[in-house]
LUMPA-250428 format. One record per atom (N, C-alpha, C, O): residue number from 1; atom name; x, y, z. Coordinates in steps of 0.001 Angstrom, whole numbers, plus 500000, padded with zeros to 6 digits. Atoms other than C-alpha are relative to their C-alpha. Layout:
<rs>
{r NUM,CA,{X,Y,Z}} ...
</rs>
This chain:
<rs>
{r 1,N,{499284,501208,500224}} {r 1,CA,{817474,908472,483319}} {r 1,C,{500016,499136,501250}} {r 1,O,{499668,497955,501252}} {r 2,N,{499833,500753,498874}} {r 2,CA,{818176,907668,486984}} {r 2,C,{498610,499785,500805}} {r 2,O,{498396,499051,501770}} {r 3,N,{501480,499244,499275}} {r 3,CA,{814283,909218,487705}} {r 3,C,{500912,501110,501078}} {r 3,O,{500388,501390,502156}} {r 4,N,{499553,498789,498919}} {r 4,CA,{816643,911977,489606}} {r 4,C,{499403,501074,499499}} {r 4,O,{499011,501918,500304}} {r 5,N,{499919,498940,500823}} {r 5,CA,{815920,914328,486855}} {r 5,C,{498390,500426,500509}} {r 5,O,{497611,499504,500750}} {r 6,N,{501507,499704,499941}} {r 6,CA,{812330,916533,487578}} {r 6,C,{499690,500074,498337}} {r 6,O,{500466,500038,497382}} {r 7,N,{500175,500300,501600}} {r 7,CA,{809753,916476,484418}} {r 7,C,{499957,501707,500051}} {r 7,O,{499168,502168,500876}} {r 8,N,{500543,498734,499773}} {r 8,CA,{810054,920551,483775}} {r 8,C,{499920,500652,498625}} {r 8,O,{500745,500347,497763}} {r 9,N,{499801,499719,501151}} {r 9,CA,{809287,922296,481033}} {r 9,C,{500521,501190,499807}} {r 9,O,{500676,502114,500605}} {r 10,N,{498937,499061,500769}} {r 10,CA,{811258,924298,478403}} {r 10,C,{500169,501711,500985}} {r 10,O,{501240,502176,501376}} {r 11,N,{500385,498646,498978}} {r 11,CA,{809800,927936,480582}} {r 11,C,{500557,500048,501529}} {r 11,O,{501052,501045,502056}} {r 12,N,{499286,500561,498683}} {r 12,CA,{810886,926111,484054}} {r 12,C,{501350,500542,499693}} {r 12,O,{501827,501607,500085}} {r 13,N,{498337,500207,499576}} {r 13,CA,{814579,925308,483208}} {r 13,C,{500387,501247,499233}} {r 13,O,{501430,501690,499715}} {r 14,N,{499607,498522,500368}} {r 14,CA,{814965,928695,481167}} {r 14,C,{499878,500926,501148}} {r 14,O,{500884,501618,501300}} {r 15,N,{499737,499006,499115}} {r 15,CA,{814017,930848,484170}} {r 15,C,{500638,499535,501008}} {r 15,O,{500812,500225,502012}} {r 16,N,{498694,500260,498865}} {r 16,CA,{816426,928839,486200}} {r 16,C,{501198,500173,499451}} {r 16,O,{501994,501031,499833}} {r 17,N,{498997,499104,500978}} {r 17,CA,{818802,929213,483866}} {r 17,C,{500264,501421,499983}} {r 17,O,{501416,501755,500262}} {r 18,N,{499744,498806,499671}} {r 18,CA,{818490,932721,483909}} {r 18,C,{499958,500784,501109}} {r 18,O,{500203,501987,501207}} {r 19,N,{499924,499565,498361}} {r 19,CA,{818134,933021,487627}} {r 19,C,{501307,499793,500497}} {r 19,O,{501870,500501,501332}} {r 20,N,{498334,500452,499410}} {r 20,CA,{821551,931377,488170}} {r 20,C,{500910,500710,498934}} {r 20,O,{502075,500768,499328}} {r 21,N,{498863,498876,500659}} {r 21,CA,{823366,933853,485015}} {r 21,C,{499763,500985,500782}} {r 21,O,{500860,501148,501315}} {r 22,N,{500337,499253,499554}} {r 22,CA,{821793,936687,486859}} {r 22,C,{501012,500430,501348}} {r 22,O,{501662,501422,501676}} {r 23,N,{499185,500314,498421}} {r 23,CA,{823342,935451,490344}} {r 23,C,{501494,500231,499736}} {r 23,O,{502274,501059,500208}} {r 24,N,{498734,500114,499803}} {r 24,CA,{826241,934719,489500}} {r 24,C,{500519,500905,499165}} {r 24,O,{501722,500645,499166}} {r 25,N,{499658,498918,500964}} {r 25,CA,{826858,937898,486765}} {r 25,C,{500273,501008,501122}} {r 25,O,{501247,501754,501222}} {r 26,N,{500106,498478,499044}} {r 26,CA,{825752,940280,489841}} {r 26,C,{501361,499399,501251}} {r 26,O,{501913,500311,501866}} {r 27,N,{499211,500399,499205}} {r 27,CA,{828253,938193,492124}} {r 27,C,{501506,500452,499478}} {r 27,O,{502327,501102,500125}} {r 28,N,{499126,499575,500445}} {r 28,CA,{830769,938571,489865}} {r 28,C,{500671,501460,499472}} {r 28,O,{501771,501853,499860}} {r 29,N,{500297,498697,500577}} {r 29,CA,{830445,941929,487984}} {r 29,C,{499544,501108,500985}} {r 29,O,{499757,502249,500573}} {r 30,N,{500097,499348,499423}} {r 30,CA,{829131,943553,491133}} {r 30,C,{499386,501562,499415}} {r 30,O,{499829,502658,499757}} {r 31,N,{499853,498534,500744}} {r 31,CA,{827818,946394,489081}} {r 31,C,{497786,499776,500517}} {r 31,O,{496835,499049,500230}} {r 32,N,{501912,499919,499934}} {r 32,CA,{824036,947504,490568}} {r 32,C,{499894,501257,499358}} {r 32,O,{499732,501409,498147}} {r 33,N,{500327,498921,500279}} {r 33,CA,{823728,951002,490747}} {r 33,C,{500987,501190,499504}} {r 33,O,{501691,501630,500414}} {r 34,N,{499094,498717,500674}} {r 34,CA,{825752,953903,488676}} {r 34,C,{499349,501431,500497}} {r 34,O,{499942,502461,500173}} {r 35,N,{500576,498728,499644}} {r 35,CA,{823854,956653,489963}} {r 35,C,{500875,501112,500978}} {r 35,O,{500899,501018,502205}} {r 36,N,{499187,499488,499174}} {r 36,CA,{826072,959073,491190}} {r 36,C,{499638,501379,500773}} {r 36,O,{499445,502420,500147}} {r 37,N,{500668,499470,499027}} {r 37,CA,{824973,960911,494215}} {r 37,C,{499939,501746,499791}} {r 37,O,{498951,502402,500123}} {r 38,N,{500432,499059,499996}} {r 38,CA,{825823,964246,493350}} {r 38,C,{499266,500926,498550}} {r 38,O,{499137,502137,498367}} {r 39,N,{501271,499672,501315}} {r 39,CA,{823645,964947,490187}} {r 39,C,{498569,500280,500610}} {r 39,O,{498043,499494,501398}} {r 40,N,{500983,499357,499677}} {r 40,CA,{820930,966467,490907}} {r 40,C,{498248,499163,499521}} {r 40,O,{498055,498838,498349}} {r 41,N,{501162,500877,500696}} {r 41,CA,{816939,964524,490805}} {r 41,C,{499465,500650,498873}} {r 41,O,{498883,499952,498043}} {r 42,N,{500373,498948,501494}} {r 42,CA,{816114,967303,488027}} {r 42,C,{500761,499462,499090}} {r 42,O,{500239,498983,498084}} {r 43,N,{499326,500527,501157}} {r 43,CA,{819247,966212,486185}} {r 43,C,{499430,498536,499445}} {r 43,O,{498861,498209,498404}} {r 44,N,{500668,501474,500274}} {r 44,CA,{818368,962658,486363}} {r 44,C,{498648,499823,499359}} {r 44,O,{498563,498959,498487}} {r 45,N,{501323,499646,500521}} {r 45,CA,{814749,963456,485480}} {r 45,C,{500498,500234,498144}} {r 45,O,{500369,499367,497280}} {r 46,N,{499649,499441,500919}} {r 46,CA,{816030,965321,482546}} {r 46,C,{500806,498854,498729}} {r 46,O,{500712,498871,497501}} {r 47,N,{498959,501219,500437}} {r 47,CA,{818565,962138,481655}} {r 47,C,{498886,498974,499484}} {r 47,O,{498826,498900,498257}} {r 48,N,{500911,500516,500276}} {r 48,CA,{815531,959686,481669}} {r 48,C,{499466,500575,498376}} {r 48,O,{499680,500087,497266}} {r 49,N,{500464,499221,501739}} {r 49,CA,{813667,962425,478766}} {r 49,C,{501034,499696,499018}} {r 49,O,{500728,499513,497840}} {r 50,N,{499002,499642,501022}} {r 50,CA,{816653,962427,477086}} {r 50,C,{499917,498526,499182}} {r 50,O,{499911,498457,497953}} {r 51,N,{500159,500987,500361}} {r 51,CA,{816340,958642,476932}} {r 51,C,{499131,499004,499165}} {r 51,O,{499343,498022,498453}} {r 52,N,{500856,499907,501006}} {r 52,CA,{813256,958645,475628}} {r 52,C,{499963,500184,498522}} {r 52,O,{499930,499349,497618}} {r 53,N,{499547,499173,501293}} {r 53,CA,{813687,961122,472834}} {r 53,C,{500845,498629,499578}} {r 53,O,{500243,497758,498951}} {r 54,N,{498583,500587,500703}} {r 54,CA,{816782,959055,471917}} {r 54,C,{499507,498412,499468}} {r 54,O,{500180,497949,498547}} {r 55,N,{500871,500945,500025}} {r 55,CA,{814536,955862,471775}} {r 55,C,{499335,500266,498483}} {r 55,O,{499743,500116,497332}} {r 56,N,{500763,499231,501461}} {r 56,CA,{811992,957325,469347}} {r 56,C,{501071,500573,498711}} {r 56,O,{501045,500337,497503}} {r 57,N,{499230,499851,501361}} {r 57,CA,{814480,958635,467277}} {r 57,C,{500943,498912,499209}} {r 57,O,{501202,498892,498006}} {r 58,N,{499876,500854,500757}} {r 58,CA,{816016,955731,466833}} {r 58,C,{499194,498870,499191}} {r 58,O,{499704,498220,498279}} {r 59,N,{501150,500566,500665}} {r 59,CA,{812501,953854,465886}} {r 59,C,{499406,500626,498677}} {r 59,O,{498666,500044,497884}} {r 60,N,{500804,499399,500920}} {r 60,CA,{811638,956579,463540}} {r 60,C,{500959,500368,498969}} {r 60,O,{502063,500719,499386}} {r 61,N,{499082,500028,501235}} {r 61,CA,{813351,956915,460188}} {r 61,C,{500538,501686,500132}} {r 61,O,{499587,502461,500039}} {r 62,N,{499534,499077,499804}} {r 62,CA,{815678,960189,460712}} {r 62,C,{499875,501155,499025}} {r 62,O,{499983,502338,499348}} {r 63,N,{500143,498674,500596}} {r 63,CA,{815140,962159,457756}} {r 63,C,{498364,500509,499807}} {r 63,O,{498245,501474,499053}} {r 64,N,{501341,499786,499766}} {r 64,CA,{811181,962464,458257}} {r 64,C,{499741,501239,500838}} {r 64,O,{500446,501706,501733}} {r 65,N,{499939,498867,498792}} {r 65,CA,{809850,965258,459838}} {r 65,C,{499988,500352,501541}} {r 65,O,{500148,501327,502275}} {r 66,N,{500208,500063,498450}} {r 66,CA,{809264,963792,463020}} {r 66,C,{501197,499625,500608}} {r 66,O,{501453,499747,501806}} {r 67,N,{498497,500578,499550}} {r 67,CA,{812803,962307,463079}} {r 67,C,{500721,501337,500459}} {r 67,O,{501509,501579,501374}} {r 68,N,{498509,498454,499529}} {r 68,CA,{814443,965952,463029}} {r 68,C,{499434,500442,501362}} {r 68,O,{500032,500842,502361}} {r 69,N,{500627,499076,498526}} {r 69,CA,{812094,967161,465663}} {r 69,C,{500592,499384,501336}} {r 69,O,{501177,499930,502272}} {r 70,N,{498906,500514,498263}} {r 70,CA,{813244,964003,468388}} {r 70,C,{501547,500753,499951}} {r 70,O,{502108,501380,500851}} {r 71,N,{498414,499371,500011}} {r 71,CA,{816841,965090,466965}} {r 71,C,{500357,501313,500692}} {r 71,O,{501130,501441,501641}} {r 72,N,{500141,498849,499653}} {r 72,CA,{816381,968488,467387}} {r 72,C,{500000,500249,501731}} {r 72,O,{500826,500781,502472}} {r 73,N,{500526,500199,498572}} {r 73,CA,{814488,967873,470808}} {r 73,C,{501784,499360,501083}} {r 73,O,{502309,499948,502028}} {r 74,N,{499077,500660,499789}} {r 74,CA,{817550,965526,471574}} {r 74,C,{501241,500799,500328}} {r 74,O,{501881,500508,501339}} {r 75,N,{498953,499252,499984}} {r 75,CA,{820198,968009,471171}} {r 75,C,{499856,501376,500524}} {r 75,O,{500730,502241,500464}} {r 76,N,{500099,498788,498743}} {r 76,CA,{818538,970750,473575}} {r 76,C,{500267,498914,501141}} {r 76,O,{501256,499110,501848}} {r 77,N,{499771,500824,498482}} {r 77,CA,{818448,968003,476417}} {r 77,C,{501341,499747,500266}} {r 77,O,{501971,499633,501317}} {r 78,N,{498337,501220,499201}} {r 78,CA,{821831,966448,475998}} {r 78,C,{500840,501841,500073}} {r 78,O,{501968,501746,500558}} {r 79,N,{499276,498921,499682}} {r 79,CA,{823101,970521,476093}} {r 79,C,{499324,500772,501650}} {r 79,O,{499925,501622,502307}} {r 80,N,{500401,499507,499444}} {r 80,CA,{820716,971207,478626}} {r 80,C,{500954,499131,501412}} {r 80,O,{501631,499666,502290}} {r 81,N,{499242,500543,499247}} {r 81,CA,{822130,968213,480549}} {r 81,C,{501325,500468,500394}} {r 81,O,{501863,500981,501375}} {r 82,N,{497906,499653,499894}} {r 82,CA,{825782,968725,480135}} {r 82,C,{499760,501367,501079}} {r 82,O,{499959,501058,502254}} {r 83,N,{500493,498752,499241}} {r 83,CA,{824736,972491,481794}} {r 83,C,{499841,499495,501309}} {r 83,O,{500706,499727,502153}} {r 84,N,{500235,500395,498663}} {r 84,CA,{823282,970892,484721}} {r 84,C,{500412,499301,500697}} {r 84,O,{500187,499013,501872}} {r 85,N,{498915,501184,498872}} {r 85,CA,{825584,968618,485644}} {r 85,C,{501197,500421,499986}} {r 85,O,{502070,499788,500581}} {r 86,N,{498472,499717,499220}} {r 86,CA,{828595,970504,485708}} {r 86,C,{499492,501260,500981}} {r 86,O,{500424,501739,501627}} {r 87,N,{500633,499296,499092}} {r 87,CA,{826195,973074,487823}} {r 87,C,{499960,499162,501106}} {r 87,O,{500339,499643,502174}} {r 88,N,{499713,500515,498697}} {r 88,CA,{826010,970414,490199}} {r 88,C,{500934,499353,500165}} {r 88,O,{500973,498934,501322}} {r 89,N,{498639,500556,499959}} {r 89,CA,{829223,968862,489729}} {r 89,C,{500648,501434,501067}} {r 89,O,{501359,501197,502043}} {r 90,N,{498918,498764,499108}} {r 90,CA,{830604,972804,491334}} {r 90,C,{499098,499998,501233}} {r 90,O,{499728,500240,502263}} {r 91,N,{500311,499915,498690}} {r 91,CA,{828303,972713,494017}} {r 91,C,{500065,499236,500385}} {r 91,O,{499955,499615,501551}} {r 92,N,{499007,501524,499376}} {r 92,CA,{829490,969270,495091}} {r 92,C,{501005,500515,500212}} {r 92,O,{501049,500954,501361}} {r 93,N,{498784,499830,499537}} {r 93,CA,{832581,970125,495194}} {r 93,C,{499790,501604,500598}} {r 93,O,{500960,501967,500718}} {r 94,N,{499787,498766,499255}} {r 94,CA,{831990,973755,496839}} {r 94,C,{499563,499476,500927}} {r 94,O,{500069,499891,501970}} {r 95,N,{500269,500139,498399}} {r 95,CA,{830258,972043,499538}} {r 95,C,{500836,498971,500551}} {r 95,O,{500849,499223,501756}} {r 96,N,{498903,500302,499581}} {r 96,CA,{832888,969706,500307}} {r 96,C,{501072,500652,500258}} {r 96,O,{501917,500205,501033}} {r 97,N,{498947,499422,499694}} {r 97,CA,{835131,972055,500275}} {r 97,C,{499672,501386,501167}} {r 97,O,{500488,502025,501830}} {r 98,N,{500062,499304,498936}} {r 98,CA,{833280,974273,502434}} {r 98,C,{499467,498923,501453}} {r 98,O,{499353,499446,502561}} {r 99,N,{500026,500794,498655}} {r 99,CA,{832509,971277,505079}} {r 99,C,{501924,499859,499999}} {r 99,O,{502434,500354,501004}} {r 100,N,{498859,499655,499308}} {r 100,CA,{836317,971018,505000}} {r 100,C,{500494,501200,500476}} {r 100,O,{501202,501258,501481}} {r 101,N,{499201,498702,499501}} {r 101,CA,{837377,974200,505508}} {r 101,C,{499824,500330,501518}} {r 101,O,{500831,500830,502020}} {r 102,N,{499950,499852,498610}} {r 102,CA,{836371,974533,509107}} {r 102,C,{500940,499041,500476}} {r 102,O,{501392,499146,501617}} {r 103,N,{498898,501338,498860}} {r 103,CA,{838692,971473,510094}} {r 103,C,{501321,500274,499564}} {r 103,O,{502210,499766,500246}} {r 104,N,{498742,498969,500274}} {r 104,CA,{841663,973574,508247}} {r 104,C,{500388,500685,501121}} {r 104,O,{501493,500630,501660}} {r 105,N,{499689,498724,499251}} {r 105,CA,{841069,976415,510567}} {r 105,C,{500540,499488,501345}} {r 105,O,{501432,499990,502030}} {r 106,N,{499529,500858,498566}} {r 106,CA,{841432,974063,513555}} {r 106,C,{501230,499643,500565}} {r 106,O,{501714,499599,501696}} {r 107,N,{498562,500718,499304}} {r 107,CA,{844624,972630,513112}} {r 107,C,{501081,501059,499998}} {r 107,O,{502199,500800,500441}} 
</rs>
């Protein structure tokens, strides 16, 4: 109108658009990484598969034969998980509690 405006097209002002929700979502919301340190890279590994599976089974019609198998598949991981993360959930906390324990004996 004023000629201030650039000529850009529809692809332009959309990925500025979504460059400035992005910004200002992560500014606000602050939320990057959930990964919580003491889980183990096996668990996490394991979490990923699981994600998979859980993917596919929801693409593939559930009562088919291939549907029971992700299911199936699905419900060893998420038990296998649960297993391995309260395995490293106790050795987190045993080794914190054995780096404190020497500064007990001290005082």
């Amino acid at each position: 109108m004023l000629g201030l405006e650039r000529c850009e097209s529809v692809e332009e002002k959309w990925e500025r658009i979504k460059t400035t929700l992005e910004q200002v979502c992560k500014n606000i919301l602050g939320r990057e990484d959930t990964r919580k340190d003491w889980i183990s890279d096996s668990t996490w590994q394991m979490i990923e598969r699981r994600k998979q599976v859980k993917g596919k089974l929801c693409a593939t019609y559930a009562r088919t034969r291939k549907g029971k198998e992700f299911e199936k598949e699905y419900v060893v991981l998420n038990k296998e998980i649960k297993k391995n993360t309260r395995r490293d959930h106790r050795a987190f906390a045993d080794r914190i509690a054995n780096e404190a324990q020497p500064q007990t004996k001290e005082i």
